[in-house]
C-alpha positions as CSV (number, residue, x, y, z in Angstrom):
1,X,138.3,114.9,229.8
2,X,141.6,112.9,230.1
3,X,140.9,110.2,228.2
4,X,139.7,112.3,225.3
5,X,143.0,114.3,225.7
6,X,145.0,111.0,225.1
7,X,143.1,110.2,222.5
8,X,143.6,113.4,221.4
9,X,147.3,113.2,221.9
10,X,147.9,109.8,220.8
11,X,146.0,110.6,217.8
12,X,148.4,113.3,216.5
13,X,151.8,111.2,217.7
14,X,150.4,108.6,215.6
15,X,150.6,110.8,212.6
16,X,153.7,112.7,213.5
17,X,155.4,109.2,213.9
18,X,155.1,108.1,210.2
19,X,157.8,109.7,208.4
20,X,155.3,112.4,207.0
21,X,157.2,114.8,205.1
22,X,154.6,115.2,202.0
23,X,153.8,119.1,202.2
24,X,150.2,117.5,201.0
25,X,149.6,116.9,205.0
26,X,149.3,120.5,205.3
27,X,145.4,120.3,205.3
28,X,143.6,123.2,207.4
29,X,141.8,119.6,208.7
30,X,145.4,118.2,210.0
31,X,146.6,122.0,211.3
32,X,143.0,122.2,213.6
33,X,143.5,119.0,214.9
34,X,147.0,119.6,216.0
35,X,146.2,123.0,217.3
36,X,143.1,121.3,219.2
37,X,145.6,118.3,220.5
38,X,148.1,120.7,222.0
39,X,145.8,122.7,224.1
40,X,144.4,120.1,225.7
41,X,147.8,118.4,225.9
42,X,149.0,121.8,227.1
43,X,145.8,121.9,229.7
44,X,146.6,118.3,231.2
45,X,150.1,119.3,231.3
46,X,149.9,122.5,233.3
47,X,152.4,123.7,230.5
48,X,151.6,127.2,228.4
49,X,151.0,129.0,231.3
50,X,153.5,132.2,231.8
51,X,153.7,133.5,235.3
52,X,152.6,136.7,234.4
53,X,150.7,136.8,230.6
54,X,150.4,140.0,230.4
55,X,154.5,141.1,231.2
56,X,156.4,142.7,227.9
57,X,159.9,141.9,228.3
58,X,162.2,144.1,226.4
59,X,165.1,141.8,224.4
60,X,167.4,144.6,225.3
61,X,167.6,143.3,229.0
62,X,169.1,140.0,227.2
63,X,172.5,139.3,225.4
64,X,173.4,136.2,223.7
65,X,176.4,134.2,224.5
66,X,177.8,131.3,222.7
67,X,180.1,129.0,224.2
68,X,181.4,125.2,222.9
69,X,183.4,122.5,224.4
70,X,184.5,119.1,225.0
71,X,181.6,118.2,227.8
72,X,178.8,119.5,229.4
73,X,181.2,121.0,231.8
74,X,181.2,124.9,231.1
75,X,184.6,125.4,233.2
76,X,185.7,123.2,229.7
77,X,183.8,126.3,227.4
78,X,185.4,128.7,225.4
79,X,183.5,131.6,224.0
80,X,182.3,131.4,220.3
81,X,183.3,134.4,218.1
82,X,180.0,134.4,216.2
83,X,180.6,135.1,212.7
84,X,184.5,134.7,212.6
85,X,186.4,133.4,210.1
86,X,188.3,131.6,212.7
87,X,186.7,128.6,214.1
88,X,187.0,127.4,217.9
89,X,189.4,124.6,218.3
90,X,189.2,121.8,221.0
91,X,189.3,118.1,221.9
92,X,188.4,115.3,224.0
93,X,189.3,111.4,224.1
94,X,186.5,110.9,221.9
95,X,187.4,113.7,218.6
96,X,189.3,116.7,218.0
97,X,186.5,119.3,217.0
98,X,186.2,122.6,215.4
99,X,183.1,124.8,215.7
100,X,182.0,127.8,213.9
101,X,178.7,129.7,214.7
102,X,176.9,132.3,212.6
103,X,173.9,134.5,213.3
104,X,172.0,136.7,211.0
105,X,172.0,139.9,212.4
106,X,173.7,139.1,215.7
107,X,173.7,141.6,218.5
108,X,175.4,139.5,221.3
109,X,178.5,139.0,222.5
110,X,182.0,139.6,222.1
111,X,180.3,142.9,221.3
112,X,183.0,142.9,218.5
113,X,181.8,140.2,216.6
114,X,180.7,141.0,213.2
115,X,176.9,141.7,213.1
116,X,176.7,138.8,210.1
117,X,178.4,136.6,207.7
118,X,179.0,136.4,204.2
119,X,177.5,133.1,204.7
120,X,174.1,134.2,204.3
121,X,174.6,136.3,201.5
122,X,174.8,132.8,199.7
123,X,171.7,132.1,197.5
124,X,171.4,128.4,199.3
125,X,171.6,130.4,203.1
126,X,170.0,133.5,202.2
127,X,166.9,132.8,204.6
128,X,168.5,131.1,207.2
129,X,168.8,132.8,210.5
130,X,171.4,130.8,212.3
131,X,174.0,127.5,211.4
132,X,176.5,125.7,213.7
133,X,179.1,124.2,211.6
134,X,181.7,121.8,212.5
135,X,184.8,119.9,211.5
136,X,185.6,116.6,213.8
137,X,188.0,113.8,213.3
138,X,187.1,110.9,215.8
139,X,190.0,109.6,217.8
140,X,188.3,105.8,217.0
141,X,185.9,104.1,215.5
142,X,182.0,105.5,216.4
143,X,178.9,103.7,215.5
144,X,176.5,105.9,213.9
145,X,173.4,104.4,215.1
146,X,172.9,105.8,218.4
147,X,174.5,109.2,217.4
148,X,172.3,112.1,217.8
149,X,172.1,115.5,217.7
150,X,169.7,118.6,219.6
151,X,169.4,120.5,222.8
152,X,168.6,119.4,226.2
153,X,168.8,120.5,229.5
154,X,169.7,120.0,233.2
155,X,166.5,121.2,234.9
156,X,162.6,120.7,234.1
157,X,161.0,123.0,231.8
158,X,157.4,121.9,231.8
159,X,156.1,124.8,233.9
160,X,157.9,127.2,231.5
161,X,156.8,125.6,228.3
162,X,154.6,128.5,226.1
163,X,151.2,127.7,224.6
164,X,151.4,126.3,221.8
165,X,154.8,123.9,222.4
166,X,153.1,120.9,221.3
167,X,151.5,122.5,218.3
168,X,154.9,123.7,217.2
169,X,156.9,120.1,218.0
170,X,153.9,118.5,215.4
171,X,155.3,121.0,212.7
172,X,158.7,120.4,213.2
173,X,158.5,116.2,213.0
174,X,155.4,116.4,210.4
175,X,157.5,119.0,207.9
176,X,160.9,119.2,209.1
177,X,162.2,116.3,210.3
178,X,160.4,113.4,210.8
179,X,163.1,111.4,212.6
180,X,163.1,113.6,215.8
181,X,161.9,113.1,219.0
182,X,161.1,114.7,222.2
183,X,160.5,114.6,226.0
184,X,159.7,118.3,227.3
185,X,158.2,117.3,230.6
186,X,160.9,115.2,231.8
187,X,163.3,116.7,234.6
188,X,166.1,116.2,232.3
189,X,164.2,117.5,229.3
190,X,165.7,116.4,225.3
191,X,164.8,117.1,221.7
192,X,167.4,114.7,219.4
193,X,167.0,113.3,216.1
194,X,169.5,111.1,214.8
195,X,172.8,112.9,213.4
196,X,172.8,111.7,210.4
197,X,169.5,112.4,208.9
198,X,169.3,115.7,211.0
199,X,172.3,117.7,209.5
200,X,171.5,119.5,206.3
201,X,175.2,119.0,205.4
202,X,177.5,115.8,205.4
203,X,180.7,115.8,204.0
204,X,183.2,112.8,204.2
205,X,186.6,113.9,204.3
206,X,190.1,112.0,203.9
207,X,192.1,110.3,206.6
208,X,194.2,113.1,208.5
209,X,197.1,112.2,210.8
210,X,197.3,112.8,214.3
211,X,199.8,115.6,213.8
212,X,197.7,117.9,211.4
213,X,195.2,120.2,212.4
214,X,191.7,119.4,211.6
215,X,191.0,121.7,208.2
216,X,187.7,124.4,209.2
217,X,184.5,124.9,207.6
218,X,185.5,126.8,204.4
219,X,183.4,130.4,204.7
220,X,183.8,130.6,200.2
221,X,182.1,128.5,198.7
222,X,180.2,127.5,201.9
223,X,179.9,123.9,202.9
224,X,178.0,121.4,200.5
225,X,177.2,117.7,200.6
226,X,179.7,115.6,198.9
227,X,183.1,114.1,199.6
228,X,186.6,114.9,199.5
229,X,189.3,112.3,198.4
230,X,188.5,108.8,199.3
231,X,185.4,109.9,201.3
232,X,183.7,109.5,197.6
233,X,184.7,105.7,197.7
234,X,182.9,105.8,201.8
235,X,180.2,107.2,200.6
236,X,180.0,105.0,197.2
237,X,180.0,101.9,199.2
238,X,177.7,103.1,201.9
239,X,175.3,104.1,198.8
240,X,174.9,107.6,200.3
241,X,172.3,109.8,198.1
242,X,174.4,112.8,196.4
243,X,171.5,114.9,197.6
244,X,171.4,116.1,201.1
245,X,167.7,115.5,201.5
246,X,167.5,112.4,200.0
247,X,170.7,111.2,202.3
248,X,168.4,112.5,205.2
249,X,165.6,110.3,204.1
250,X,168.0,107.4,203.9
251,X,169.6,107.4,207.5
252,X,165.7,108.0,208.7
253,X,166.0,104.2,208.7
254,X,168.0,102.7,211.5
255,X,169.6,99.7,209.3
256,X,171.1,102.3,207.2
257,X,172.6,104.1,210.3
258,X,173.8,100.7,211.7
259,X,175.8,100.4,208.8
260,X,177.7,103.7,208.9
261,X,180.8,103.9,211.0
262,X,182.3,107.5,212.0
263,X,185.8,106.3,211.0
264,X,189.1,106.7,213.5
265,X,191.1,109.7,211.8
266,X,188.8,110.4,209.2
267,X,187.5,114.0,208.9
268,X,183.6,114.9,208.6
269,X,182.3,118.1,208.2
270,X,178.6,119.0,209.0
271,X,176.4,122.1,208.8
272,X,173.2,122.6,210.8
273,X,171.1,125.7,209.8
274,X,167.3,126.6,209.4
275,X,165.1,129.8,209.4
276,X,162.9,128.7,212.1
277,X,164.8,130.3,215.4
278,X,165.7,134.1,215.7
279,X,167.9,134.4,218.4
280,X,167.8,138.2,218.5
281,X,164.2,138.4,218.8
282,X,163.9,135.3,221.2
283,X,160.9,133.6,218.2
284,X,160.7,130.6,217.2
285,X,159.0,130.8,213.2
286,X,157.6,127.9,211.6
287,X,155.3,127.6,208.8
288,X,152.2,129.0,209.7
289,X,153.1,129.5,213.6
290,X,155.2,132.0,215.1
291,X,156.6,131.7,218.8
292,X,157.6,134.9,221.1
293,X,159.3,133.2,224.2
294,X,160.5,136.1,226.1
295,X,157.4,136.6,228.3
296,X,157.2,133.3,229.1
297,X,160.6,133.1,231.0
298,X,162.1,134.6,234.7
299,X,163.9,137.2,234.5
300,X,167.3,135.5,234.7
301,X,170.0,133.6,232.7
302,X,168.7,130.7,230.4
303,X,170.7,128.3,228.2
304,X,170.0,126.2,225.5
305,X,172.2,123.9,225.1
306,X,173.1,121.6,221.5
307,X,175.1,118.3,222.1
308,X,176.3,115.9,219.8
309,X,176.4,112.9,221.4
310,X,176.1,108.7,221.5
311,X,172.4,108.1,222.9
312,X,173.5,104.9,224.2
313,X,176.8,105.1,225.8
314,X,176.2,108.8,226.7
315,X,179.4,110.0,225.7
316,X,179.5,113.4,224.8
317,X,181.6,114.4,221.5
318,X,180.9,118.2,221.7
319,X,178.4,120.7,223.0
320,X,177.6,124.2,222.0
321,X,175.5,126.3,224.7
322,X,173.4,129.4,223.3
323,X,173.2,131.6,226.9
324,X,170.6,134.2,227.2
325,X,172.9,136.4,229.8
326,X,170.3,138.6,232.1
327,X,171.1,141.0,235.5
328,X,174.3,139.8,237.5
329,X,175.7,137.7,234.7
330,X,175.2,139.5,232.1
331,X,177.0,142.5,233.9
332,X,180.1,140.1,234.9
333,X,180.4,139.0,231.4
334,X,180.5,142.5,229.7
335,X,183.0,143.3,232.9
336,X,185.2,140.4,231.7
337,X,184.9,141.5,228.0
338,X,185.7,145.0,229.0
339,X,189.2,143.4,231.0
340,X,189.9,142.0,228.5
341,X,190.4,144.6,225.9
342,X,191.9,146.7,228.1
343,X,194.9,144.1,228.5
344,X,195.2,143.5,224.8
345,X,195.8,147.5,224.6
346,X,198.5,147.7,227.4
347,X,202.0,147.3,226.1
């Protein structure tokens, strides 16, 4: 049975690892064969099987708290006003960074954040559930080659994984982005793709001194590939595609990311936004494959947890944490919120 589940396994890898993004693949042939792969993967694993199956967890017992910083360090966090206009602000020796999140429907906290965003009232967002956006000016130089972006975390996850994981993972790198990769059974668990062929939205900026802010993510018009100021001469002379998907297609291949250099004092602006994750429902939706992960989790606090950062140095440039605030913590945090407005009231 184990060798035919590596066989299995290395079988579907083998075509995940071809840059595969022809919606031809799409065969109910190819979808069996994945779906047939991951559950034995899944079996061998020991992964896909919840505590209690049978359990209905109500999202209600959940609230969502976002929080960015300078390091994996949350003592560095500040809390995210989802769906601001104001972005967060921060630094570290490595960039100064601004961060904006939005989430369609949002029912987290601050409880006073705005429940959505004219963002995704714009025809290019208008099925898009969630995007982080970001502004960063790097303090010097940074090789793009080894700069990636996606969640990871601090503990194993394998015995939490639901059914299905691997199934879902083959989707992702077959359809969505074929430069990512993925170790979900490690004790440090990671899901990166490189940065520059993972963000829907690049935008080279101009060179911005020291003493000026770093300019936000404009909420009208909303952010779109491109340039601004001699960033279109960076981009000529990189022979960066105009189109966002084609420039994704080009940094798929490393010599093309080798040749890119985040510059010291120049701004880039980025967007990273999809359909696929509904944070209020706690569902993961891809094409043809939808994901409840609420029953499959203890009833406590769990973090997921997005990092840009330089895969072989291991600096980290900045980090947003999604927080799925449960019991003791989630009661301290709506205590601190509640503080909080009081002293803004008091004269």
């Amino acid at each position: 049975m184990a060798s035919k589940v590596k066989r299995a396994v290395r079988k579907r890898l083998s075509r995940g690892s071809k840059a595969a993004t022809a919606v031809s693949d799409a065969t109910s042939e190819n979808i069996s064969n994945d779906k047939a792969a991951s559950r034995a993967y899944d079996e061998e694993q020991g992964a896909g099987r919840p505590r209690n199956p049978r359990r209905t967890v109500s999202p209600s017992k959940y609230k969502l708290r976002v929080t960015a910083g300078p390091s994996y360090d949350v003592s560095t966090h500040r809390i995210v006003d989802v769906n601001a206009r104001d972005a967060l602000a921060f630094e570290n020796q490595h960039m100064r960074v601004n961060i904006k999140v939005r989430v369609r429907d949002y029912e987290g906290l601050p409880l006073s954040a705005p429940a959505s965003s004219a963002y995704f009232a714009d025809p290019v967002h208008e099925k898009d559930r969630y995007s982080i956006a970001f502004s960063f000016v790097p303090k010097a130089d940074i090789q793009g080659t080894h700069c990636v972006w996606g969640p990871n975390f601090e503990h194993p996850v394998r015995d939490r994984l639901p059914p299905g994981f691997n199934y879902a993972f083959g989707i992702v790198k077959r359809w969505i982005d074929p430069g990512i990769e993925c170790d979900a059974y490690a004790d440090k668990p990671w899901l990166y793709a490189p940065a520059l062929s993972c963000w829907f939205v690049l935008r080279v900026g101009q060179k911005i001194s020291a003493h000026h802010n770093v300019p936000e993510v404009d909420e009208h018009p909303v952010l779109a590939e491109g340039a601004d100021g001699d960033g279109a001469a960076v981009r000529s002379r990189l022979g960066l595609p105009a189109e966002s998907e084609k420039r994704r297609k080009h940094f798929l291949d490393a010599t093309n990311r080798d040749k890119f250099v985040f510059e010291r004092g120049r701004l880039y602006q980025g967007d990273f936004f999809n359909p696929y994750l509904d944070f209020n429902k706690f569902a993961l939706r891809l094409p043809g494959f939808s994901l409840g992960v609420l029953k499959y989790v203890d009833d406590k606090t769990h973090t997921l947890r997005w990092v840009f950062k330089n895969a072989s140095t291991g600096d980290v440039y900045f980090v947003v944490v999604f927080s799925l605030l449960y019991g003791a913590q989630l009661d301290e945090a709506l205590r601190q919120e509640q503080e909080d407005e009081d002293g803004s009231h008091r004269p």
